[in-house]
MITI-668931 format. One record per residue (C-alpha): x negated, y, z negated; residue in one letter. Coordinates in pm, whole numbers, plus 50000, padded with zeros to 5 digits. Example, Ala and Ser with C-alpha at 12.3 -4.5 7.8 and 13.67 -1.06 7.14 Angstrom:
// MITI-668931
487704955049220A/486334989449286S/
// end
This chain:
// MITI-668931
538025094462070X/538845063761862X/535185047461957X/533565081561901X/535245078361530X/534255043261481X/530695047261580X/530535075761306X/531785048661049X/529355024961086X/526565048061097X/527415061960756X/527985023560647X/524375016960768X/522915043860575X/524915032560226X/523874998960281X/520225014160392X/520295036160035X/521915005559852X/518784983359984X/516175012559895X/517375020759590X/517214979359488X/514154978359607X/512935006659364X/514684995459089X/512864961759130X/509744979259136X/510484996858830X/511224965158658X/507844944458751X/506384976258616X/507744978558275X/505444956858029X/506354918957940X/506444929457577X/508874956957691X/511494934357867X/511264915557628X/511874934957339X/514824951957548X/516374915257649X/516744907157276X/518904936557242X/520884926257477X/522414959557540X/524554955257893X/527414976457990X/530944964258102X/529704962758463X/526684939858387X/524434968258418X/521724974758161X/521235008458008X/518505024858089X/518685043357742X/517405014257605X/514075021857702X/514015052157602X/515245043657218X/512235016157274X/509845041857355X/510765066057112X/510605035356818X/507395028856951X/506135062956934X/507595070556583X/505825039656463X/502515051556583X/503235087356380X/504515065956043X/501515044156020X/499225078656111X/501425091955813X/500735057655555X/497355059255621X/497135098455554X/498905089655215X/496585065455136X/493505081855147X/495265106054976X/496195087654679X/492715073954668X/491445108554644X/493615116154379X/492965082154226X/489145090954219X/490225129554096X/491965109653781X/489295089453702X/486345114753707X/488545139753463X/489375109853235X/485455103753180X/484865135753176X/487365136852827X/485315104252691X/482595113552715X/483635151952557X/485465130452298X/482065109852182X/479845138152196X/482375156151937X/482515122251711X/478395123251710X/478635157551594X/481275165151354X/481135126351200X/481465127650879X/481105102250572X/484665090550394X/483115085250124X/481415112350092X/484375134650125X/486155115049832X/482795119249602X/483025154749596X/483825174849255X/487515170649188X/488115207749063X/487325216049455X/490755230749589X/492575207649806X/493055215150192X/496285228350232X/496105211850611X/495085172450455X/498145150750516X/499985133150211X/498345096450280X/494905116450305X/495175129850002X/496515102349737X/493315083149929X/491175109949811X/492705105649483X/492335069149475X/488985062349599X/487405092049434X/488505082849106X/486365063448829X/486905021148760X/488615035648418X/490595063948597X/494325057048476X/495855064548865X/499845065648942X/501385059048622X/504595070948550X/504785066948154X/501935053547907X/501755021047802X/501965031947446X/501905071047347X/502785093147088X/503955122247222X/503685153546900X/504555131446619X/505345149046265X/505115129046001X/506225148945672X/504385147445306X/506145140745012X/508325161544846X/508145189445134X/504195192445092X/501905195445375X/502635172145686X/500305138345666X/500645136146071X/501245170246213X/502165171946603X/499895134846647X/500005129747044X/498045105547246X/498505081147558X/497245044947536X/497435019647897X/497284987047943X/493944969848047X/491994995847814X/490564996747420X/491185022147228X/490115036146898X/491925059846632X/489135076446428X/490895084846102X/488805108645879X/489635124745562X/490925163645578X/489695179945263X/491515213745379X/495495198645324X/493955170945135X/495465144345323X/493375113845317X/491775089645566X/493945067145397X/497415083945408X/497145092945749X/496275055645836X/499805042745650X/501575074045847X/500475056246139X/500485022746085X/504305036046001X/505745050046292X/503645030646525X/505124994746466X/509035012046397X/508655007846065X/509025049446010X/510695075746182X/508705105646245X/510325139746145X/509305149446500X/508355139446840X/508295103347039X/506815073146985X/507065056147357X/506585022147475X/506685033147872X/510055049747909X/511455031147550X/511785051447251X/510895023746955X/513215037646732X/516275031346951X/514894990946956X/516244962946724X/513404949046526X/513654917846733X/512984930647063X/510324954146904X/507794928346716X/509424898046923X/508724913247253X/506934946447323X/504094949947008X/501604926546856X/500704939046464X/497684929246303X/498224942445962X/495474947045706X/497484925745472X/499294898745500X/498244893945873X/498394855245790X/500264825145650X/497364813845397X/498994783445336X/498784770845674X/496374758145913X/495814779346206X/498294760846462X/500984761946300X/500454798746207X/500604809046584X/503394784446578X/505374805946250X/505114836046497X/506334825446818X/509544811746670X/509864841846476X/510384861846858X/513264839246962X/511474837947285X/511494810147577X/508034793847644X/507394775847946X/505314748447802X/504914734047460X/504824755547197X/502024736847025X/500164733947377X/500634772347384X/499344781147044X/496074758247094X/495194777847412X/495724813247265X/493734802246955X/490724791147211X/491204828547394X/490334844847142X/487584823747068X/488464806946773X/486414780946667X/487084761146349X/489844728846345X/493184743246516X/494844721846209X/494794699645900X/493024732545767X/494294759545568X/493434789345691X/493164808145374X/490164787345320X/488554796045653X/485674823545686X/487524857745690X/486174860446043X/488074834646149X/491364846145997X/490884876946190X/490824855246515X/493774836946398X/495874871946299X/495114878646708X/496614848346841X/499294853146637X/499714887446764X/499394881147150X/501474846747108X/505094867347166X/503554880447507X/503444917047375X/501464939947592X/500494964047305X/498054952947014X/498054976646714X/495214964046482X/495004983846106X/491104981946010X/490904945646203X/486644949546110X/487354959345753X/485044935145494X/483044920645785X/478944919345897X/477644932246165X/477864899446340X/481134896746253X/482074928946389X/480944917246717X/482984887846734X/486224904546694X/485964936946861X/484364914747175X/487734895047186X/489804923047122X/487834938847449X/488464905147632X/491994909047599X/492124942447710X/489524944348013X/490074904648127X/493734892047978X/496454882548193X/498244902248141X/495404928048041X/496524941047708X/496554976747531X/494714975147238X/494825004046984X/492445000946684X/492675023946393X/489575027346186X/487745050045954X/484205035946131X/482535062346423X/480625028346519X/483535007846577X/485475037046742X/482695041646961X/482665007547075X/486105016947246X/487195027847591X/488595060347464X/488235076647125X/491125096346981X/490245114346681X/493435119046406X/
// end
């Protein structure tokens, strides 16, 4: 009984150690046949169980990463031909648009220009931007256009000035605008109606013009200044030049030291030698006897007139008021002083204002602008 149970024993130990050899011997197989690459791949991971077994799940995650690498790179290169298709899409539509967008400029092209020369009385497009429109204004306008100015240079805005001894005004609601960089003319002409003459109304003007009168009514403005709220100083020192019809000279001296009498008469500060100074504005306005040793009361009245100018622009004032400046003159004469009273107005620096009051349609007509009193 006892061998009976021992041969039973070591038959079922020679079939474990039978199963133990087969199942080394397939295991082996498997092995050789897994690919170099494989083992590998799976040694570097190193992944061995507390026995010093290796997991066979291993192979499995190293299958499945294989397999999921072959679907993302089917996926990257689906993308990409993808995005190139869209890429191509993109471009196609964009010239498509330039070449919509250049058929419409070929079309609807218009000239600036053109747009700015057309008649100003034309209403304005309610849909024309701001800039669009002070560009229309500014290149549509004439060379003499005055553009953007917020107060005159010189204006008289309604002016009254009264008669004498409460008869009929002499001035009666006078109003013009004068700007720098222009001529202008005051055509004074008899009014046998009221019976105010040429005359009269020159003195009312001459008057309230240089601040010597104060108008029963209305402004008269020097930009945003009111000249009757001035001290004489700042008036004829600074802001006005007045050529008188009389007295528009020191007789007694020559013509240097004439300029000279005036320009320390405005208390101003010159940045260079006064003398220096008064030889160059004497030479502007084309003076052209000996600047001194010579009185100038003994000079052609021609050239008086000259030196009553310089003396006039030699306080820097912007504004020239000139009473009659042709009065007594030839026609050659003429010429010479109206052509440097237009010199200082069109080519000065500063450009002047020049306002010219005359009882002459030729002379006023020789003017930028005619204002008729």
């Amino acid at each position: 009984m006892s061998d009976k149970n021992n041969d039973q024993e070591l038959e079922k130990t020679t079939d474990a150690t039978a199963d133990e050899v087969t199942s080394e011997t397939e295991t082996n197989d498997a092995i050789e046949s897994v690919p170099a690459d494989s083992v590998q791949f799976s040694v570097t991971f190193d992944d061995v169980d507390d026995e010093g077994t290796v997991d066979d799940g291993i192979y499995s995650a190293l299958a499945s990463a294989e397999t999921g690498a072959t679907d993302e790179t089917s996926e990257a290169e689906a993308d990409a031909i993808a995005s190139a298709n869209a890429s191509a899409e993109v471009t196609e539509r964009n010239a498509a648009r330039v070449n919509e967008t250049l058929r419409l400029a070929k079309t609807d092209h218009k000239d600036a220009l053109a747009e700015h020369a057309e008649p100003q009385g034309k209403a304005t497009d309610p849909t024309m931007t701001l800039a669009s429109r002070i560009d229309r204004v500014l290149v549509g306008g004439g060379s003499d256009d005055i553009l953007l100015k917020t107060y005159p240079t010189f204006a008289l805005n309604k002016v009254t000035v009264a008669g004498p001894k409460g008869k009929v005004n002499i001035l009666d609601d006078a109003n013009f605008s004068c700007y720098s960089g222009h001529a202008y003319a005051l055509l004074i002409s008899d009014d046998p109606d009221s019976g105010i003459t040429a005359d009269a109304k020159r003195r009312a003007l001459m008057g309230v013009m240089s601040g010597l009168t104060t108008p029963a009514s209305g402004t008269v403005m020097n930009k945003s200044a009111n000249i009757v709220e001035l001290e004489p100083v700042e008036l004829r020192g600074h802001r006005l030049g007045i050529v008188p019809q009389l007295h528009a000279v020191q007789p007694n001296l020559d013509a240097e030291q004439n300029v000279l009498y005036a320009m320390n008469a405005s208390n101003r500060n010159f940045l260079k030698p006064k003398p220096v100074i008064a030889r160059e504005l004497l030479a502007k306005v084309g003076f052209s006897e000996a600047t001194s040793g010579v009185a100038v009361g003994t000079l052609p009245l021609v050239q008086q007139r000259l030196v009553a100018i310089a003396r006039a622009i030699s306080t820097e004032a912007e504004v020239l008021i000139l009473d009659e400046p042709t009065r007594g003159l030839n026609a050659d004469d003429e010429v010479t002083v109206f052509a440097a009273l237009a010199k200082l107005a069109h080519t000065g620096d500063p450009k002047h204002c020049v306002i010219v009051l005359t009882a002459s349609r030729e002379i006023a007509e020789a003017a930028d602008t005619l204002f008729k009193i």
